[in-house]
C-alpha positions in Angstrom: 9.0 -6.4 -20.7 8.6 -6.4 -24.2 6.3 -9.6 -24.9 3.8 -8.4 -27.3 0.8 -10.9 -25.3 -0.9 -9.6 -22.5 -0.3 -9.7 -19.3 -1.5 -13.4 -17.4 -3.0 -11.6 -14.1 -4.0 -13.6 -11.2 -6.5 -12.1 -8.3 -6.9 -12.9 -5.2 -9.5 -12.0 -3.3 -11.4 -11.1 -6.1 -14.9 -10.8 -4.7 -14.4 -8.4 -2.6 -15.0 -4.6 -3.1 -11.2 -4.0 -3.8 -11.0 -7.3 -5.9 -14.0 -6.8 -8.0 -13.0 -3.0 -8.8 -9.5 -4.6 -9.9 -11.1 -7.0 -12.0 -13.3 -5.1 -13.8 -10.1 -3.0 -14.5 -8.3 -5.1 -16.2 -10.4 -6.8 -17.9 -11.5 -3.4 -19.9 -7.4 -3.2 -20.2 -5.6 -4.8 -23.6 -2.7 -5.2 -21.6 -4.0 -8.1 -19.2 -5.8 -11.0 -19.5 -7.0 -12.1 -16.0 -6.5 -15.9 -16.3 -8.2 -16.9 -13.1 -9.7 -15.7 -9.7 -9.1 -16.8 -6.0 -12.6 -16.5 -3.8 -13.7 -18.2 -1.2 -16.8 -20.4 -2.4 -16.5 -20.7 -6.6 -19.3 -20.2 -8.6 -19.9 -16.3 -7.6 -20.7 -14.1 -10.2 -18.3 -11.7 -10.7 -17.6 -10.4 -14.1 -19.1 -10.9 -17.7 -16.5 -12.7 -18.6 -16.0 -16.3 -17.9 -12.7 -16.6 -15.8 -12.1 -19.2 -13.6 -12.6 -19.4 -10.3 -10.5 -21.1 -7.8 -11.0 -22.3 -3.9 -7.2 -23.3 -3.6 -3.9 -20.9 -4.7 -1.9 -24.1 -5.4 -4.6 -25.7 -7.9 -4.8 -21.6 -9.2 -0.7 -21.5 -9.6 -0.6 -24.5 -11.8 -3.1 -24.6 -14.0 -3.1 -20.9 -15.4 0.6 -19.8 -15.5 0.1 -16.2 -14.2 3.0 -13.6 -15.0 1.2 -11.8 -12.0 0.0 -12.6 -8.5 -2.4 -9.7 -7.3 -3.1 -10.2 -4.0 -6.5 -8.3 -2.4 -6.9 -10.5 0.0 -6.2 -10.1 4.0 -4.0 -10.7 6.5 -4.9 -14.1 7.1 -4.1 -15.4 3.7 -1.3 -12.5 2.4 1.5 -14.2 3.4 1.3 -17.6 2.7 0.2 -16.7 -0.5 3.1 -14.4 -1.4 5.2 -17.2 -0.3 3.6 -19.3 -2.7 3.5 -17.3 -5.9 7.2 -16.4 -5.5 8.3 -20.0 -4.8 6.6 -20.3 -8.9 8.0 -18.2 -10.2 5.0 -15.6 -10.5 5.9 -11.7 -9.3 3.5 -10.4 -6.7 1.4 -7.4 -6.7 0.7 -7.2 -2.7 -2.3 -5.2 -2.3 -3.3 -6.6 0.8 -2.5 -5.3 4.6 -0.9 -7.6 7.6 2.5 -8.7 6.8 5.6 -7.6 8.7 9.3 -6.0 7.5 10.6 -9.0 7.7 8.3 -10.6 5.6 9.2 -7.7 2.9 12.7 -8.5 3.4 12.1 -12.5 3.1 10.1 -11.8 -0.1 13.1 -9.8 -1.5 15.3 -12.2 -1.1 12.8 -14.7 -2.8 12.2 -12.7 -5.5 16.1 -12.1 -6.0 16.8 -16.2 -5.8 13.8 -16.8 -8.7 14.8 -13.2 -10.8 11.4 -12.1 -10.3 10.4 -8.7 -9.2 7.3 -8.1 -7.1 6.2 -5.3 -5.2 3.8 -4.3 -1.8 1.5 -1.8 -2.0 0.5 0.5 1.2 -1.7 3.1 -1.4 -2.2 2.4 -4.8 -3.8 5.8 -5.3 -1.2 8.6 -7.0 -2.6 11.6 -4.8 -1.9 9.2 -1.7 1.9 8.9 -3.2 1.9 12.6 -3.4 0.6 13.5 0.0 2.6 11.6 1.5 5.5 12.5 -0.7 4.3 16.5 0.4 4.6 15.6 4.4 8.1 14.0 4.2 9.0 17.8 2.7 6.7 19.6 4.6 8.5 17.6 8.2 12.4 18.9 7.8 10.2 22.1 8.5 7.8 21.4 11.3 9.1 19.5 14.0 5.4 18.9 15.2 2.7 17.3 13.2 -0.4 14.3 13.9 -1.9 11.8 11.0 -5.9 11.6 11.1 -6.7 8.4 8.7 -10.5 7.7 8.2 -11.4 4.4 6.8 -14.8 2.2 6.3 -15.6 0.2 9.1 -14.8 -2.5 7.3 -11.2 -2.1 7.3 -9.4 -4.3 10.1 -5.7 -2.8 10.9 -5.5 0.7 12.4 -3.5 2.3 11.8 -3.6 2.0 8.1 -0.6 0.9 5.9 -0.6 4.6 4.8 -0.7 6.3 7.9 2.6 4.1 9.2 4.5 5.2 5.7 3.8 8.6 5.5 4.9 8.4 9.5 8.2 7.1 8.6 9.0 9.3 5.2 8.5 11.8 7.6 11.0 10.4 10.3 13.3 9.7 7.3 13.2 13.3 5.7 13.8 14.6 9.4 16.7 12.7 10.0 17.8 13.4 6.4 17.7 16.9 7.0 19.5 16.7 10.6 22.2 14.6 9.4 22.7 17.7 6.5 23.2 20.3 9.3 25.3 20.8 12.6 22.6 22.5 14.4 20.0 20.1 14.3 17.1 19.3 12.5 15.1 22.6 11.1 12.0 23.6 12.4 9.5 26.8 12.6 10.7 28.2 15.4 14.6 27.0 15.4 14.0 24.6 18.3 13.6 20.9 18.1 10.2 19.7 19.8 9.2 16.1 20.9 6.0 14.7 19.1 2.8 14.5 21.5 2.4 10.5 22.8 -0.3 9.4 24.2 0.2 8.0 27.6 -2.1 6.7 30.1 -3.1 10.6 31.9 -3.5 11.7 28.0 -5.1 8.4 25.9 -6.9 10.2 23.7 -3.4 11.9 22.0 -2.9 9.4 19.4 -1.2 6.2 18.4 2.9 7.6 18.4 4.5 6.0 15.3 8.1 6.9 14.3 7.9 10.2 16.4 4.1 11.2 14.7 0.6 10.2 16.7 -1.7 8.6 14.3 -5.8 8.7 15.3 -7.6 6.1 13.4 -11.5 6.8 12.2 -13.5 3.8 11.2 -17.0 5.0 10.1 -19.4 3.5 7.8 -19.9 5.8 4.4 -16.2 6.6 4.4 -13.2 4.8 2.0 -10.0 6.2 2.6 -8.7 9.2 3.5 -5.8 10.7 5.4 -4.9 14.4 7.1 -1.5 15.2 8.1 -1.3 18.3 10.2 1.3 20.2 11.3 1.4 22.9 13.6 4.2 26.0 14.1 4.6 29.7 15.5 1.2 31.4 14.6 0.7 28.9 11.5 -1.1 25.3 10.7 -0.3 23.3 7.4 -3.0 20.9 6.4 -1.9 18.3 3.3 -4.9 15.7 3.0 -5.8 12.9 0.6 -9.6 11.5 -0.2 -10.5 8.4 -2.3 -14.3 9.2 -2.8 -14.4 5.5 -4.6 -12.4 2.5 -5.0 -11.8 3.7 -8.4 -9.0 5.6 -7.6 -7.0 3.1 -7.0 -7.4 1.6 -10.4 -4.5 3.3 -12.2 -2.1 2.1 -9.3 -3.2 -1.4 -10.0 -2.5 -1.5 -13.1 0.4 0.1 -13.2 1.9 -2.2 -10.8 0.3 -5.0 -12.9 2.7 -3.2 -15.9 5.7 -3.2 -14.6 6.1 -5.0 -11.9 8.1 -7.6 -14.2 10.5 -5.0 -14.7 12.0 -5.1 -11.2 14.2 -7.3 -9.7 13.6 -8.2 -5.9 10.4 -6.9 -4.3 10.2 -3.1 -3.7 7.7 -1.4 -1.0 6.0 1.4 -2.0 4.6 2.6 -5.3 6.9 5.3 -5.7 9.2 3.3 -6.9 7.4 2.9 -10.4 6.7 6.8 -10.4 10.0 8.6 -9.0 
């Protein structure tokens, strides 16, 4: 886009730890004005600045315009409230966890039908991008490899958005790499091998997503971090990610914030802005 007035940024969810990192983020950025905040109970203090603050997404939508619909929220409210900001007009940033494919897919076609772009987030950190981006290359060469992803026990869907992405860029690269050769997909040792699932003798074995098993952590003192490990002949390959603070998501937000406009229909993933 090449208006030369910020950015009108809406947040939902805005008091909580996510939403008030975001806010503070923008706010220190020339490129956004946040024009108003969704919470729960108005009248929290939540920045120096005087936004507003809003109880209802409706009453939020038409009486400060947004460009931008962040959305910070959870799975309770994510959906209906994409719905909403798409049905004005206003491209979603969908930060929040708990909506299916086919709502992506029914928000794409939204977004196509108003000429809008929006985009859903799993990981709006750049080392998540690239870790996950490394295990989709590092899979057409192991054919056996498990997820660990440790969260704060705060955090309500297990496995995480991330863990369930970097499973299938992994399935994707493998089947990439299969479909590229007559002999099958390429491991370590030459020979395909079937993932580990965890069945009712062997519980413990992980959560089996697109081939991968995927152990969830929830642990107080933690914020996100994910572990993909894969294992051939007489070698292990470890490629992890840790956000030490909420922080490093910030350039991710923004960045969506940014261009976001620039799309047309909604995208999943934040790759899509970076490769």
């Amino acid at each position: 886009m090449s208006d030369a007035r910020p950015i009108a940024v809406a947040i939902a969810g805005a008091a909580g730890r996510m939403g008030r990192e975001a806010l503070q983020a923008l706010q220190a950025d020339p490129r956004f004005r946040v024009v108003g905040v969704l919470v729960r109970h108005a009248g929290q203090a939540l920045s120096q600045a005087n936004i507003p603050q809003y109880e209802e997404p409706e009453q939020l939508l038409l009486e400060t315009r947004p460009d931008v619909w962040l959305d910070l929220t959870d799975a309770r409210s994510v959906v209906a409230h994409t719905d909403l900001c798409i049905a004005q007009g206003v491209s979603p940033v969908v930060g929040a966890t708990g909506y299916t494919p086919a709502d992506v897919e029914r928000w794409h076609q939204a977004c196509l039908r108003q000429g809008i772009g929006g985009i859903a987030v799993p990981n709006f950190a750049i080392g998540a991008l690239l870790m996950m981006r490394f295990a989709a290359e590092a899979a057409r060469f192991f054919a056996q490899a498990e997820i660990i992803e440790l969260h704060h026990d705060g955090k309500k869907d297990a496995p995480s958005g991330t863990a369930r992405r970097t499973a299938e860029a992994m399935a994707a690269s493998r089947a990439a790499e299969a479909a590229a050769t007559t002999a099958g997909p390429r491991t370590d040792t030459g020979i395909p091998v079937a993932a580990a699932t965890a069945t009712a003798d062997q519980p413990a074995r992980g959560w089996a997503y697109c081939g991968t098993p995927i152990h969830s952590v929830r642990l107080p003192g933690l914020v996100a971090h994910q572990e993909v490990v894969f294992g051939g002949l007489g070698e292990v390959l470890s490629i992890r990610h840790d956000s030490l603070s909420r922080a490093s998501f910030m350039p991710g937000v923004r960045l969506a914030c940014a261009k976001v406009r620039e799309l047309r229909g909604l995208v999943y993933g934040l790759e899509h802005l970076l490769w």
